[in-house]
C-alpha positions as CSV (number, residue, x, y, z in Angstrom):
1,X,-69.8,15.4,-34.9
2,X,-69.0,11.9,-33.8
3,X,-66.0,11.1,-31.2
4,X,-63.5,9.1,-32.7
5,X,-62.7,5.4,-31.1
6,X,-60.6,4.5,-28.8
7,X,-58.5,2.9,-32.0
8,X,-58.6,6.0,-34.2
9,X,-57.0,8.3,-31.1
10,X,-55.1,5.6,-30.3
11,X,-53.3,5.5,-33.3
12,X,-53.5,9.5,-33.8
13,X,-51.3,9.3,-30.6
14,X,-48.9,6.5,-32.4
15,X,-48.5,8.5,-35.3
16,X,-47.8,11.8,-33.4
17,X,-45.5,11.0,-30.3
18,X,-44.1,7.5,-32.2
19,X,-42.2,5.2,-30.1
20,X,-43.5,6.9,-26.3
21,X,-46.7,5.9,-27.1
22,X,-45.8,2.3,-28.0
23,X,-43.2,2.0,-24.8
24,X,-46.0,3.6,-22.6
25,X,-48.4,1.2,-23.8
26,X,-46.4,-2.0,-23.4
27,X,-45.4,-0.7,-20.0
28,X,-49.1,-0.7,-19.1
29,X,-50.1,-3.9,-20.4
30,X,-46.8,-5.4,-18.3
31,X,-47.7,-3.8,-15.0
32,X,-51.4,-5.0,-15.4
33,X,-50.6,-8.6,-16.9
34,X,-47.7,-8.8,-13.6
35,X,-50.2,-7.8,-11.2
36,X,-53.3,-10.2,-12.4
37,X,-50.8,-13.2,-12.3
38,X,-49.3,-12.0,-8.9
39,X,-53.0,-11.5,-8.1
40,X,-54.5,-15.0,-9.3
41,X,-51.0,-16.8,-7.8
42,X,-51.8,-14.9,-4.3
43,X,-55.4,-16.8,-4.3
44,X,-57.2,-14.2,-6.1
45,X,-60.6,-15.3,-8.2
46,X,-60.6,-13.3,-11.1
47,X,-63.9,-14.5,-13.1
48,X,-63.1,-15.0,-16.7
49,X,-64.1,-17.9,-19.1
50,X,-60.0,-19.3,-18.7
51,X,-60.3,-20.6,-15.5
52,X,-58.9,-24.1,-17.5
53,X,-55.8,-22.4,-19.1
54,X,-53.6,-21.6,-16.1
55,X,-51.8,-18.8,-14.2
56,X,-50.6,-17.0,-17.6
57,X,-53.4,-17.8,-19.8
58,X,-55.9,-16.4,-16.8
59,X,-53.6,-13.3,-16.0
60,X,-54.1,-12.6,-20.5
61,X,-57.5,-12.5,-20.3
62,X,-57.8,-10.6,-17.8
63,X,-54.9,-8.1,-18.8
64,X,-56.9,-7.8,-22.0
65,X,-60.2,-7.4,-20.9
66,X,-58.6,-4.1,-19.2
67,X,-57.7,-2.8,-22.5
68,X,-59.8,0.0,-23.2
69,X,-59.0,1.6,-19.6
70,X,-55.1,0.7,-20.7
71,X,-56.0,2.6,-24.2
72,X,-57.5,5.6,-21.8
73,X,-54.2,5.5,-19.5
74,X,-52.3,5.9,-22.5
75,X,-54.3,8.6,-24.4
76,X,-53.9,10.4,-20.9
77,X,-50.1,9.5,-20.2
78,X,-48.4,10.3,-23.7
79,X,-48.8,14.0,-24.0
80,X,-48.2,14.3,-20.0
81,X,-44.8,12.0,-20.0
82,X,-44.3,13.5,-23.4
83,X,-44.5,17.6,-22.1
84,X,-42.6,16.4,-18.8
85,X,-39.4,15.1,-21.0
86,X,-39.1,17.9,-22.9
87,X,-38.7,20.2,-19.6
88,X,-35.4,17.8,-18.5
């Protein structure tokens, strides 16, 4: 039996926790995209093919070249964040 992508379980997880999954998501991809652009405004090299495009445009490509560790995070941090609000 094959494992499913990262897509299919990512949307599995959508369609089973609903909006913790997206806000857990988009909190991800904020945290990384802040720290790349903190990162490359500090002095940081980051080695992408947008070295022309700027502080943002560099900070996106790398933020989304860290997507399918992001897409891991999430698959990991859903049903964890999702168990720990049901305790409170």
């Amino acid at each position: 039996m094959e494992t499913p992508t990262l897509t299919v379980r990512l949307k599995s997880l959508y369609e089973k926790y609903g909006r913790l999954a997206i806000v857990i998501y988009f909190v991800l991809f904020g945290v990384v995209f802040a720290g790349f652009a903190v990162a490359i405004a500090a002095g940081v090299h980051v080695k992408t093919p947008a070295a022309g495009v700027g502080l943002v445009g560099s900070a996106w490509l790398a933020t989304k070249l860290t997507q399918p560790i992001r897409i891991l995070a999430t698959l990991a941090l859903v049903p964890l964040v999702a168990r720990l609000r049901r305790r409170s």
